[in-house]
C-alpha positions as CSV (number, residue, x, y, z in Angstrom):
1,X,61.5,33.9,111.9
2,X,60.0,32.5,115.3
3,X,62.6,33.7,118.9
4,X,62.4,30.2,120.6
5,X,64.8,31.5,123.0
6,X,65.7,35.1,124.0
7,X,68.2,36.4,126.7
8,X,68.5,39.9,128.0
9,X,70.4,41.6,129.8
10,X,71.9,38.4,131.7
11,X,74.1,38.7,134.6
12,X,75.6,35.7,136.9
13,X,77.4,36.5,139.8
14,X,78.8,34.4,142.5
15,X,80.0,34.7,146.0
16,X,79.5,37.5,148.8
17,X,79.2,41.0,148.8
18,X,82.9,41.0,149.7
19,X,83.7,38.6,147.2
20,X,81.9,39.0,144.2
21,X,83.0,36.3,141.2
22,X,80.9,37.7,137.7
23,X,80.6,34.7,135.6
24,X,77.9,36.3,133.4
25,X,78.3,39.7,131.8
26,X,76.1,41.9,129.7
27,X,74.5,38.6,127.7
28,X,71.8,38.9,124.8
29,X,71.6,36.5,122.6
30,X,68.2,35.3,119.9
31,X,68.0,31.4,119.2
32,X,65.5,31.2,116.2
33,X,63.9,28.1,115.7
34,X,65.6,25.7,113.3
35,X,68.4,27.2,114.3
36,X,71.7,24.3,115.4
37,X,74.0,26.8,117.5
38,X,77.2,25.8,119.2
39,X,78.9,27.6,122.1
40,X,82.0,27.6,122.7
41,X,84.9,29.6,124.6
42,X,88.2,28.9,126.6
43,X,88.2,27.5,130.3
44,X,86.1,29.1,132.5
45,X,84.4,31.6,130.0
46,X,81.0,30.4,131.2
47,X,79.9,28.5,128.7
48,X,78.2,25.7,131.0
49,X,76.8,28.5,133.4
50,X,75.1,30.3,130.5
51,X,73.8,26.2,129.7
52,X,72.6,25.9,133.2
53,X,70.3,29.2,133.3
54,X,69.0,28.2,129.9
55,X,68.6,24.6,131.1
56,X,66.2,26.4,134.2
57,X,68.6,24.7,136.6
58,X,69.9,28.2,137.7
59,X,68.8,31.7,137.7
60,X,70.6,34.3,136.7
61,X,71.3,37.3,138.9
62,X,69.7,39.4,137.0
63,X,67.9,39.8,133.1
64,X,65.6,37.7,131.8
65,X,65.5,34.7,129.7
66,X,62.7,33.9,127.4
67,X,61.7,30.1,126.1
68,X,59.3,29.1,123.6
69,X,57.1,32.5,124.5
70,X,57.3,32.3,128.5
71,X,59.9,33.8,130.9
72,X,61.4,31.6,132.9
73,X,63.5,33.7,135.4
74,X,59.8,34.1,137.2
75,X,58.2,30.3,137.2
76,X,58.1,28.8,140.3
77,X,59.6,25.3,141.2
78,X,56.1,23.7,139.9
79,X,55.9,25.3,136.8
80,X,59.2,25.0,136.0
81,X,59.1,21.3,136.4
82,X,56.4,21.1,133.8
83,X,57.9,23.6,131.4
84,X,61.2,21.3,131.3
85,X,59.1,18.5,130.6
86,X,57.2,19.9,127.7
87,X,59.6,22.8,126.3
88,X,62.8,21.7,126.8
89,X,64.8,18.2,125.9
90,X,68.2,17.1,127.2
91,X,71.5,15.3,126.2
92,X,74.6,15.3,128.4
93,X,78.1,13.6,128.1
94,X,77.2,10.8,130.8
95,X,73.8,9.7,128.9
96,X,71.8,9.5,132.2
97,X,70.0,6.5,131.2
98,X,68.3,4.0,133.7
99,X,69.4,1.1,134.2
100,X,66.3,-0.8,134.6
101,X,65.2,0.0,131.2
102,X,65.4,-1.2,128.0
103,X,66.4,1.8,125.2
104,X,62.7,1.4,123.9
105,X,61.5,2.3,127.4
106,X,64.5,5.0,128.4
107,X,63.0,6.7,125.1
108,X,59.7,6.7,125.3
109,X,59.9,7.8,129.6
110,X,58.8,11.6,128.6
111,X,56.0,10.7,126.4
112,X,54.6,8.1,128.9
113,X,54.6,10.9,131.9
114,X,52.6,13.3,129.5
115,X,50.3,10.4,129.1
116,X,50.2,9.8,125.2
117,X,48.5,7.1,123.8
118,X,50.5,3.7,122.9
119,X,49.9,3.8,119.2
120,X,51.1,7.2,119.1
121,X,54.1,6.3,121.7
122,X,55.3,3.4,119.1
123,X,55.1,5.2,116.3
124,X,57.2,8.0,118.0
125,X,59.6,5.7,119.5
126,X,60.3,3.8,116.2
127,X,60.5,7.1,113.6
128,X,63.0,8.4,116.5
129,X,64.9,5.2,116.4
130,X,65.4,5.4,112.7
131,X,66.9,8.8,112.9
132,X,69.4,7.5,115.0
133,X,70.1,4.2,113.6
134,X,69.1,2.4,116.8
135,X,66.1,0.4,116.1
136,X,67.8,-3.3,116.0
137,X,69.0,-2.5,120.0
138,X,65.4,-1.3,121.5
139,X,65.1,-4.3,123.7
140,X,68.7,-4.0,125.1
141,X,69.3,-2.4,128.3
142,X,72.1,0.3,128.7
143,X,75.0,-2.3,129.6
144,X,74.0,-3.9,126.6
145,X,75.2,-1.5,124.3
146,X,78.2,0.9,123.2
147,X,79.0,4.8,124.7
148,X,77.7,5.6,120.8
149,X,74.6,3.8,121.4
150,X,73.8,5.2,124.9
151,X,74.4,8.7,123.6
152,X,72.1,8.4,120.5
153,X,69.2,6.9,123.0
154,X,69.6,9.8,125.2
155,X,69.5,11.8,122.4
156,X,66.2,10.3,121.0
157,X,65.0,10.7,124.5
158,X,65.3,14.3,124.4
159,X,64.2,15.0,121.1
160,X,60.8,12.7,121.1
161,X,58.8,14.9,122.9
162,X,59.1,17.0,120.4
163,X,60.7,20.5,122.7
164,X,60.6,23.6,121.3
165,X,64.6,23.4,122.5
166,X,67.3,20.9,123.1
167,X,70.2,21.8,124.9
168,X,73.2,19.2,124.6
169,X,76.2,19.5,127.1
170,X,79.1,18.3,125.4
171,X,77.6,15.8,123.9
172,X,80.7,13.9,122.1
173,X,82.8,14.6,125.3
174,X,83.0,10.7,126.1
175,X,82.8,9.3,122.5
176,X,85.3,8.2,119.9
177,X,85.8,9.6,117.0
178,X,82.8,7.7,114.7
179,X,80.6,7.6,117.3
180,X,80.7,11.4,118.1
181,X,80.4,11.5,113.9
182,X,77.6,9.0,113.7
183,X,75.8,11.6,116.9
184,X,76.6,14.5,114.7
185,X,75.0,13.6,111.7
186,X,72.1,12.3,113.4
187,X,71.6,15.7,114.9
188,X,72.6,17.8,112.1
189,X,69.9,15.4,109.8
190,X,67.4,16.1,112.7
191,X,67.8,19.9,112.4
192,X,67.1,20.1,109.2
193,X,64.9,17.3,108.2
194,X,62.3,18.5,111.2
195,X,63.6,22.1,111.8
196,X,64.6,21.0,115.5
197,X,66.3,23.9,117.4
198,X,69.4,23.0,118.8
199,X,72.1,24.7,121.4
200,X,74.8,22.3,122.0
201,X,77.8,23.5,124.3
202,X,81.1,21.8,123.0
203,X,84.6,22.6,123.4
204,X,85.5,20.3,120.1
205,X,85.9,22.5,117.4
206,X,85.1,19.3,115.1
207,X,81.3,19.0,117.1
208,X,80.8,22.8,116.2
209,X,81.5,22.4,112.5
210,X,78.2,20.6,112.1
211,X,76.4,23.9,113.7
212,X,74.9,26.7,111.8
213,X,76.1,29.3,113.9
214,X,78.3,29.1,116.7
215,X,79.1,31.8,119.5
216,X,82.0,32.1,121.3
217,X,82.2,33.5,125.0
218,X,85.1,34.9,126.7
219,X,85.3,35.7,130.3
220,X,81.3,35.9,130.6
221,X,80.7,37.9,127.8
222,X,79.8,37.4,124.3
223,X,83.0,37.4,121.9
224,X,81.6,37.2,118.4
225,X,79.8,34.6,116.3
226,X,80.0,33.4,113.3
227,X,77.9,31.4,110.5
228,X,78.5,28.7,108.4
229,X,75.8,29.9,105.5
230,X,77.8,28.7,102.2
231,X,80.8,27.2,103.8
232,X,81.6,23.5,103.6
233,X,82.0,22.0,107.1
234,X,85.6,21.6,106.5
235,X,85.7,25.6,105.8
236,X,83.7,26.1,108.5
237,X,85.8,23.9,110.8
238,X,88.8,25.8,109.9
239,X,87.5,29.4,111.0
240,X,86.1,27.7,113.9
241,X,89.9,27.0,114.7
242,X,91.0,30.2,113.6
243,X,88.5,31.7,116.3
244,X,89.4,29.7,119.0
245,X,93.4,30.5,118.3
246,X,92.0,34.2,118.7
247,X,90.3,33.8,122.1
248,X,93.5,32.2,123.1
249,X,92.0,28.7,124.0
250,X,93.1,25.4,122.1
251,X,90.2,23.2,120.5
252,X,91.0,20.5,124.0
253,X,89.5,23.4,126.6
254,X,87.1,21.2,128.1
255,X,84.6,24.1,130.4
């Protein structure tokens, strides 16, 4: 099975040499590709610091994180720019669309700054579109259309470049209840309709149930996983619960 990512070793600390906060701890952890992970943990177990060192927007202290075949810890500002654009795709809780947009364009943005050709472009935008359910609203702009909508555009933003990993931040934090569903299953049919690889940070135990492994931090170190393998989602759910009553953080912990 192909490592798309790999962590060793990783270490975050914070502060001064008087005051030294360790957010990280000890942290090794394989994403194989295919693979939809969730991460989860109580408030402050560093769940969206481990996100953001993965995400190449900070470094660890020390250990060394390995994407799609290339270690990033060592890329400098211009390559690391470029290996974002090409390795890695995005979807966070506030969408981050443009305004000045339509979805259609929002979408297609990464493909048109790695210069692809229209006809591949359209057919991209409109196979992405039908994943999500969102091909009647491709001439809308962002005001235009629902929190659901916004988030499934996003999410066919980050996917249609085709990254060798997307890494979603809480992405049902600002949704109701059927459109975080309707993003789930989109995602979930994603993963194993084109074997996309997935890491999705969550802190709703009913978002992690759609994973096929989840890990669960606790006070910067790696707690335990678990896998869903023959388990219904609703069995899966439950133990998902069952480890979270464990860590001693409800489903609601939101960091």
């Amino acid at each position: 099975m192909k490592t798309i990512l790999q962590a060793k070793n990783i270490q975050k600390q914070f502060g001064t040499k008087e005051h030294v906060y360790t957010a990280l701890q000890d942290i090794n952890l394989d994403i194989y590709e295919g693979e939809f992970v969730g991460v989860m943990g109580p408030s402050g177990a560093g769940k969206s610091t481990l996100l953001n060192i993965f995400s190449t927007i900070d470094l660890p202290t020390s250990g060394e994180v390995i994407i799609a075949g290339e270690n990033i810890v060592h890329m400098n500002e211009e390559k690391l720019s470029d290996f974002r654009r090409h390795q890695l795709g995005f979807i966070f809780q506030d969408y981050n669309l443009l305004d000045t947009l339509t979805v259609k364009e929002n979408i297609l943005l990464p493909l048109a700054l790695s210069k692809v050709s229209a006809a591949e472009i359209e057919k991209r935008v409109n196979d992405i579109a039908d994943v999500f359910g969102i091909r009647e609203i491709l001439d809308k702009y962002p005001y235009q259309i629902s929190g659901g909508q916004k988030q499934r555009t996003a999410a066919s933003r980050a996917i249609i470049a085709n990254p060798s990993l997307i890494l979603a931040d809480e992405p049902t934090g600002a949704l109701d209840s059927k459109s975080a569903a309707n993003l789930l299953e989109s995602l979930s049919a994603l993963n194993e309709t084109n074997q996309s690889t997935i890491m999705m940070v969550t802190h709703d135990a009913y978002a992690a149930s759609f994973c096929k492994r989840v890990i669960f931090i606790k006070d910067g170190r790696l707690f335990m996983e678990i896998h869903k393998e023959q388990q219904s989602r609703k069995q899966f759910f439950q133990q998902v619960l069952e480890v979270l009553a464990s860590l001693g953080g409800g489903h609601s912990d939101v960091i």
